[in-house]
Structure formats: structure tokens, C-alpha cells
TIDO-783731 format. One record per residue (C-alpha): residue number from 1; x, y, z. Coordinates in Angstrom, 2 decimals. Layout:
<recs>
nr;px;py;pz
NUM;X;Y;Z;
...
</recs>
This chain:
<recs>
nr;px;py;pz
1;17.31;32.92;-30.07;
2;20.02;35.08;-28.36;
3;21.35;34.42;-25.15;
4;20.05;36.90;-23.10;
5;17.30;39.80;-23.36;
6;17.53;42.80;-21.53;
7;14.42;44.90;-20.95;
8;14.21;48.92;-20.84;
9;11.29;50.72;-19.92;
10;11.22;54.28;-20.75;
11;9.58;57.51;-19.86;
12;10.89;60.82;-20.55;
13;14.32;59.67;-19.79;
14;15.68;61.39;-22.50;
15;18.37;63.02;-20.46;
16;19.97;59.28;-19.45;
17;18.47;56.56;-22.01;
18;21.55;56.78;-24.45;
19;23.78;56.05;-21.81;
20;21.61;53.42;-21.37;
21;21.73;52.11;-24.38;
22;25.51;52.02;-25.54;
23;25.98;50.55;-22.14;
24;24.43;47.52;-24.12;
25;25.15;47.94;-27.33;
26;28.68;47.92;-25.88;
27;28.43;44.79;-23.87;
28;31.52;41.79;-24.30;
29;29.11;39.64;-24.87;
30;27.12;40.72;-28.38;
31;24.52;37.91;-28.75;
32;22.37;40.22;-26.66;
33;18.08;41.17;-27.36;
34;17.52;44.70;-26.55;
35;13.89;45.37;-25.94;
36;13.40;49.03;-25.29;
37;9.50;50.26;-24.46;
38;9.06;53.88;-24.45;
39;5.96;53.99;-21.97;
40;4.07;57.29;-23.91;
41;6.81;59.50;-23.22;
42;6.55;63.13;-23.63;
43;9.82;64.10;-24.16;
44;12.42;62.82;-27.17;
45;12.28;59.58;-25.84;
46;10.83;57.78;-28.74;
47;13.32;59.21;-31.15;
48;15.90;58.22;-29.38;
49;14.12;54.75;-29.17;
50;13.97;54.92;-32.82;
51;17.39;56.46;-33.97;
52;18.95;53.72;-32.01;
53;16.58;50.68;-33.38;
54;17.57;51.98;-37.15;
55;21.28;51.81;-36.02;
56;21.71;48.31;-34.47;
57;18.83;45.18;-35.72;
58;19.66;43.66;-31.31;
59;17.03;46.61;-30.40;
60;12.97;45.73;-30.76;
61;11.87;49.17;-30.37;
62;8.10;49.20;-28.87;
63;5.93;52.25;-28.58;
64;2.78;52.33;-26.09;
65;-0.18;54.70;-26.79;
66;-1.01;55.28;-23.29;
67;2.07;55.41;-20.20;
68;0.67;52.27;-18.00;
69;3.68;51.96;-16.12;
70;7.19;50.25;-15.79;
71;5.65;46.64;-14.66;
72;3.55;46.62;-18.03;
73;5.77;48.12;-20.02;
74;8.07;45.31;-19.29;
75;5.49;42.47;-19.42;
76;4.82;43.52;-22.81;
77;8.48;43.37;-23.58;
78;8.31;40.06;-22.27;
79;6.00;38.72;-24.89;
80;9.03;39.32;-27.35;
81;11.88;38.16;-25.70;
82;13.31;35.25;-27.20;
83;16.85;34.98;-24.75;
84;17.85;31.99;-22.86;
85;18.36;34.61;-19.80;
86;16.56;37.84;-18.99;
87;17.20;40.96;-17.28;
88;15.74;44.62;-16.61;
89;17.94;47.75;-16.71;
90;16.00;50.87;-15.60;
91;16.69;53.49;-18.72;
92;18.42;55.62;-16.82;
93;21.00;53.04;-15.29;
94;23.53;51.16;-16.88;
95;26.08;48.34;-17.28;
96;29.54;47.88;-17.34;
97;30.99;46.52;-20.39;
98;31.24;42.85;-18.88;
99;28.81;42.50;-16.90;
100;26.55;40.41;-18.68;
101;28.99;38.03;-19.59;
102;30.39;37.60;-16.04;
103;26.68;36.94;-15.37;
104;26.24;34.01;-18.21;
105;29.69;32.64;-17.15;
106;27.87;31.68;-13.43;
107;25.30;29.96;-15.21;
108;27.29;28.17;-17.37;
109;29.45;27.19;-14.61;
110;27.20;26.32;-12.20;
111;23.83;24.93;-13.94;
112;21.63;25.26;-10.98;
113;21.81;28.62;-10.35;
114;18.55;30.54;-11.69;
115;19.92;33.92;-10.85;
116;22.53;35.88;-10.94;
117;22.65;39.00;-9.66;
118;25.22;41.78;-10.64;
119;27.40;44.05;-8.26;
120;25.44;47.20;-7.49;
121;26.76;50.76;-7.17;
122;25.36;53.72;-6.63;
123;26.17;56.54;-8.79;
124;25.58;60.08;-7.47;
125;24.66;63.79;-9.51;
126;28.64;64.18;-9.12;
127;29.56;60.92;-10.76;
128;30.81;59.51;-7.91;
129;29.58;55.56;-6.80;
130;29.57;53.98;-3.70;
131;28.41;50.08;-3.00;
132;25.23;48.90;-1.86;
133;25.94;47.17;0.88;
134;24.57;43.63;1.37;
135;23.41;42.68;5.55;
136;24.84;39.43;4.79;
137;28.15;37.48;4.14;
138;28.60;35.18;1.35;
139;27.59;35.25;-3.00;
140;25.27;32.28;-3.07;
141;22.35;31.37;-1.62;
142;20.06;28.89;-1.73;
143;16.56;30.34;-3.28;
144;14.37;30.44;-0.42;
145;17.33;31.92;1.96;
146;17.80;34.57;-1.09;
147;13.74;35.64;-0.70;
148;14.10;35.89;2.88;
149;17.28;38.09;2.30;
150;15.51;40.02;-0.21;
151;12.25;40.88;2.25;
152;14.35;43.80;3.98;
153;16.58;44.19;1.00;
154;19.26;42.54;2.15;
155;20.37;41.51;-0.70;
156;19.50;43.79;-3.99;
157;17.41;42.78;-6.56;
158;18.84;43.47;-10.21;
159;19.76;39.94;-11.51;
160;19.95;37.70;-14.85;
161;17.09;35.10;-14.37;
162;16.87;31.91;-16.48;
163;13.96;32.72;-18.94;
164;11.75;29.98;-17.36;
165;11.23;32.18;-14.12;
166;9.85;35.39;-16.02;
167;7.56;33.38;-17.73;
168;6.30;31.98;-14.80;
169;6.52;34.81;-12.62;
170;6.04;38.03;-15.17;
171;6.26;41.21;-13.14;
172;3.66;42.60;-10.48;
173;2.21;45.36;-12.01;
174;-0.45;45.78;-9.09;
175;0.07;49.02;-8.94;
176;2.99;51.63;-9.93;
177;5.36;51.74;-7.24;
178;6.89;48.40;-5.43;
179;4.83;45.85;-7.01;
180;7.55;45.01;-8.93;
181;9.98;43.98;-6.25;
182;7.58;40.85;-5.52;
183;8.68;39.65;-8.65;
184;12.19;39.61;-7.45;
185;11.29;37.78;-4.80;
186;9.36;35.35;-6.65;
187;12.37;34.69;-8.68;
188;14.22;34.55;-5.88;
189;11.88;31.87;-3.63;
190;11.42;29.50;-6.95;
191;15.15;29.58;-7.73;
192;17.57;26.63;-7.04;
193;20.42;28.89;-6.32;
194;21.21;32.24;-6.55;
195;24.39;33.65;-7.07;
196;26.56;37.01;-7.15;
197;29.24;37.83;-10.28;
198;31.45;40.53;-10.50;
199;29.79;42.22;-13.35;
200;28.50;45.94;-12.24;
201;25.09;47.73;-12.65;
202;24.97;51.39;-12.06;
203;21.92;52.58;-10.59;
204;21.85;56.03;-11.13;
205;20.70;57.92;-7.53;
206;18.34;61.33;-8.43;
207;17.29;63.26;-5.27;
208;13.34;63.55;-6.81;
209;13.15;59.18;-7.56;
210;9.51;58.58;-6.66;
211;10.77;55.96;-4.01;
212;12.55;58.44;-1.92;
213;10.98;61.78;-2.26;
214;7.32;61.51;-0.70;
215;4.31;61.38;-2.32;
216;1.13;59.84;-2.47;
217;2.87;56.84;-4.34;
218;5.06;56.11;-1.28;
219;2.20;53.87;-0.29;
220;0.99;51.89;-3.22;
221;4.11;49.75;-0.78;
222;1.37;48.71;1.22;
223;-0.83;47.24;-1.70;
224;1.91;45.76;-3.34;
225;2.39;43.97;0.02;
226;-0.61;42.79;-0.18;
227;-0.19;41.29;-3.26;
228;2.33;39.50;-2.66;
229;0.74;37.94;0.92;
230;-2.01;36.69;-1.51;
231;0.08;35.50;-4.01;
232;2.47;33.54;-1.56;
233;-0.96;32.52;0.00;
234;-2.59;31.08;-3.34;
235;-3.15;27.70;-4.20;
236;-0.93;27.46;-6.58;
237;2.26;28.34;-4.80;
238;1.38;26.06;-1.48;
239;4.38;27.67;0.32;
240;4.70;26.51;4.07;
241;3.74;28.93;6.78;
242;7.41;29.68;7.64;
243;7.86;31.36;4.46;
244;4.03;33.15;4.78;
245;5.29;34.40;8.29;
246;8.95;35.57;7.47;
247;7.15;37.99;4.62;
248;4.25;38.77;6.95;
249;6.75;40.09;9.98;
250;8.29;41.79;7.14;
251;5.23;43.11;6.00;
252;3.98;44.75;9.12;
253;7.12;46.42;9.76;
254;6.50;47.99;6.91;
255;2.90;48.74;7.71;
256;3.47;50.31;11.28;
257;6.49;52.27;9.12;
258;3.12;53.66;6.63;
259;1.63;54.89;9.90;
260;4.78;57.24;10.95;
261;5.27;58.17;7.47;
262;1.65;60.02;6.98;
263;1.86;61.06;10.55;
264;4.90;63.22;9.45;
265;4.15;64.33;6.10;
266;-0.19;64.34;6.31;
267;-0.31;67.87;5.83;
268;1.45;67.66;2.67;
269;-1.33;65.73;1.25;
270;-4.29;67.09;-0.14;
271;-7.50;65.84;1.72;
272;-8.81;63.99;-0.70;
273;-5.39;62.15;-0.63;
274;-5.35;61.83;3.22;
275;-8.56;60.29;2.65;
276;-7.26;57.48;0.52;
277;-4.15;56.81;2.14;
278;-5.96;56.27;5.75;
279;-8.40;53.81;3.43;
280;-5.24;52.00;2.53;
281;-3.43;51.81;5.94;
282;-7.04;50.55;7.11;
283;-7.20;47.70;4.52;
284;-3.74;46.72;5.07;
285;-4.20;46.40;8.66;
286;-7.02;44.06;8.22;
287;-5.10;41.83;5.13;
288;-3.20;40.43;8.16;
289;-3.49;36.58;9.80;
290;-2.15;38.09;13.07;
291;-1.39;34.50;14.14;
292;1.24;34.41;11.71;
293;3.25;37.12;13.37;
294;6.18;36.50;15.64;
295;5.59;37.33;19.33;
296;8.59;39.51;19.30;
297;6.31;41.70;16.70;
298;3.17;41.32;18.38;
299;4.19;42.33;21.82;
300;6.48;45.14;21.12;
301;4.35;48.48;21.81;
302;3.87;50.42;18.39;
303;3.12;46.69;16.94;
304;0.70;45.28;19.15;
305;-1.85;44.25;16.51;
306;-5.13;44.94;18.46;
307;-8.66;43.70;17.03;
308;-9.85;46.95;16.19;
309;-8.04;48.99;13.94;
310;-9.31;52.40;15.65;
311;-7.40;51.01;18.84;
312;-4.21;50.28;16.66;
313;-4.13;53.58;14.84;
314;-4.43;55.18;18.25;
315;-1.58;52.74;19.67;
316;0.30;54.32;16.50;
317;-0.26;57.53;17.15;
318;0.90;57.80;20.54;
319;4.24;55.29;19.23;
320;5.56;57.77;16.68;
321;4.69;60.78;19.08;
322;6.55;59.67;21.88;
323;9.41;58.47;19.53;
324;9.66;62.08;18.10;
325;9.68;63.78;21.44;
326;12.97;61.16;22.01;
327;14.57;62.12;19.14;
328;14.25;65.69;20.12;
329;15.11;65.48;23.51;
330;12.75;66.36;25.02;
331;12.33;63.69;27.98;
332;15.38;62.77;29.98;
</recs>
């Protein structure tokens, strides 16, 4: 058993995974299980997967026949991971060399913490970083307050998690895009306490990440919303209606914020795709308990959720287009 596991999920990352991968190899703390996936890469991946397996026994190399994804790709990691603690690293990221030790030291410390998350910077094409910077004061948090921080990002989500919480909560993989930070906030809700150390992950900014350049897969966000109202909603979790409506507000934010973003880029899409994303925005809008939403949401104009979604999408429509005329100037 080692004490903690990282996770890597590749795809044709060739250009960053060795980074990567000493990162690790060079951690302070050595009794470390490397589980690297290479997701049906295209590029050198896998032989860089390989070469590195052969060099050091701590990496459980894993080849899938068909790419399915990061959140798979990491579940199946998950069904070899034998560490006390667990953590991702995207492949083309990276640690410094203490940072999983500062991370064990808070657990070992303080034995009802669940997570612990590291100190994020951003690293630019230039090599220079910059931290993300947290909309709150403070390094530990009680779970639930930590899931509410983590709704609007708040708070980041790259942690160490006791080993318990993955296998309860393995990662969303709902669809390709987003689904995955539900399982943060799973973590995060079911945790005693969460915590910050001083140990630093790099997350590597590129100006084409599928999160900020647009696509199609900009809004698989709103299905991996809905999968996480239904899985807060189940059975099973019973969580009280104050945690349902915190992530619901949160949730149609982000819906209304869907809306503005095909209005602006629509003609970019093909119409096939403009076809599919309206069928999402449409099912999204009607996953919603409306009485759940604060009145603060529900009577602000742009937000007002009506009974018919024709109405609302209209309501949107003129929202955004007045909002752009303001940010041009063009009234007053």
C-alpha cells in the first residue's frame, strides 16, 4: 500500500507529459503510486507511458483501446490504486517537489481533514505564473462551506482526498467536459474539513484548452449540471434543501450564461450543432424546481424563470441584446 496515488490521464500530451512525470518521480515524499492512462493517444504518448513505467516500478502504466475520456480514464485508474490518499494531476501540469508531502503533513496533523488542496498557479506559454485567486479569506473550511465555495469556484479544486471519498464518489464522467468538477464537489460536501497546504500545483494555461476556447463542448456544462442536481437530489445523498438551492442558484446562473454564450458565437456552429445545443438549453431549463431559486434570481430580468420556455428564451434574447448595446454604448 503506498501512501498516496496520483492519477494521470493522457492524450496526445506528448509535448508536456514528461514534465509531468519527473514532477512525481521527483516528489520529497517517494512512497508515491503513479497511475498513468494514456486515453488512445495518437501521438508518442504511450511510449513515453512506457519508457517511463520500464524506468521506475511507482508507475502502473495503462493503455485504453478506444479514447473515452479523462473521467474514465481516471475511474479505471481508480480500480488500481492502492494509496491511503489520492490525487489527479492533468498530464500536462505538474507539482512542485514538496507538494505532496506538505499535503500528507495536514492530514497527519489534523485527522479530520478529508482534503487538502494544494496552492494553485497558473503558468503561462512564457513560463511565467500568477495565483489563482481564492473569493474567500481563510485555509480551512468546514466540508459543506468548501462545496458552497467550490459552486462559483471560489475555491479551486485540485486536492489530496482520503481514499475513502474516491471510492465513494468516483468521478462524473457524464459527459466530457465539466462533469468532473461535481466530483470535487462531492468530495468537498462529504468531507469533515478541508484544508489548504503550501505545496504548489502548476496548471499549465494553453490559449486552445477546450474550457476556454468555444466549441460545441462548452455546453456539455449544462448536462453536467444536471447531473449533479440529480445526484444531490437522490435518495441516497438526502441533502437538505439549503444545499439543493445554493447549487441550483448556482446552476441557473450558469444556464442564463449558456443562453448569451450561443447568442454570441451561434453562427460559428454548424446547424446541426445549433440544433443540439438549443435541445440542451431547452432540457436544462425544464431540469429546474423553480421553487428552489432565490427571489433575488427569480425576479431579476434576464432570470425570470417563466413557465414556458419559448417565453424565457425570448426574455433571454432581448437580456443579452440590450446588455450588448450597453457595452457598446450605444444608449446614454
Amino acid at each position: 500500500m503506498s501512501k498516496v496515488t496520483v492519477l494521470v490521464a493522457a492524450y496526445n500530451a506528448a509535448n508536456y507529459l514528461e514534465r509531468c512525470l519527473e514532477s512525481l518521480l521527483g516528489q520529497t515524499l517517494t512512497d508515491i503510486q503513479i497511475i498513468c492512462v494514456d486515453d488512445a493517444s495518437t501521438d508518442s504518448t504511450p511510449q513515453i507511458i512506457e519508457h517511463y513505467s520500464l524506468r521506475d516500478k511507482r508507475i502502473v502504466a495503462i493503455y485504453q483501446k478506444e479514447n473515452s475520456g479523462q473521467a474514465k480514464a481516471r475511474n479505471r485508474a481508480l480500480t488500481l490504486a492502492d494509496g491511503e490518499y489520492i490525487t489527479m494531476v492533468d498530464s500536462d501540469d505538474w507539482l512542485s517537489v514538496d507538494a505532496l508531502q506538505r499535503a500528507v503533513d495536514q492530514f497527519t496533523l489534523y485527522p479530520q481533514t478529508d482534503c487538502v488542496m494544494f496552492e494553485l498557479l497558473y503558468s503561462d506559454a512564457k513560463s511565467q505564473s500568477r495565483p489563482y485567486t481564492k473569493k474567500t479569506e481563510g485555509s480551512v473550511w468546514r466540508g459543506k462551506e468548501a462545496f458552497r465555495l467550490s459552486l462559483d469556484w471560489s475555491i479551486h479544486g485540485l486536492y489530496v482526498a482520503t481514499a475513502h471519498l474516491y471510492r465513494e464518489f468516483p468521478f462524473d464522467d457524464s459527459c466530457r467536459l465539466y462533469s468532473d468538477d461535481n466530483t470535487t464537489r462531492l468530495h468537498y460536501l462529504h468531507s469533515r474539513e478541508v484544508r489548504q497546504c503550501s505545496g504548489v500545483y502548476y496548471y499549465r494555461l494553453h490559449p486552445d484548452q477546450a474550457t476556454r476556447s468555444f466549441s460545441i463542448r462548452r455546453f456539455d456544462l449544462i448536462e453536467a449540471n444536471i447531473s449533479m442536481a440529480k445526484t444531490l437530489a437522490s435518495a441516497s445523498l438526502n441533502q437538505p434543501d439549503s444545499v439543493l438551492a445554493f447549487f441550483e442558484r448556482e446552476r441557473w446562473i450558469n444556464l442564463a450564461g449558456m443562453h448569451g454564450l450561443y447568442r454570441k458565437n451561434r453562427k460559428r456552429l454548424t446547424s446541426n450543432d445549433r440544433q443540439i445545443v438549443k435541445e440542451r438549453l431547452k432540457r436544462g431549463y425544464n431540469s429546474f424546481d423553480f421553487k428552489l431559486l432565490p427571489a433575488a434570481i427569480r425576479f431579476k430580468f434576464g432570470y425570470f424563470p417563466l413557465g414556458s420556455y419559448k417565453i424565457y428564451r425570448l426574455q433571454s434574447s432581448i437580456y443579452f441584446f440590450l446588455r450588448d448595446i450597453l457595452k457598446r454604448g450605444e444608449i446614454f
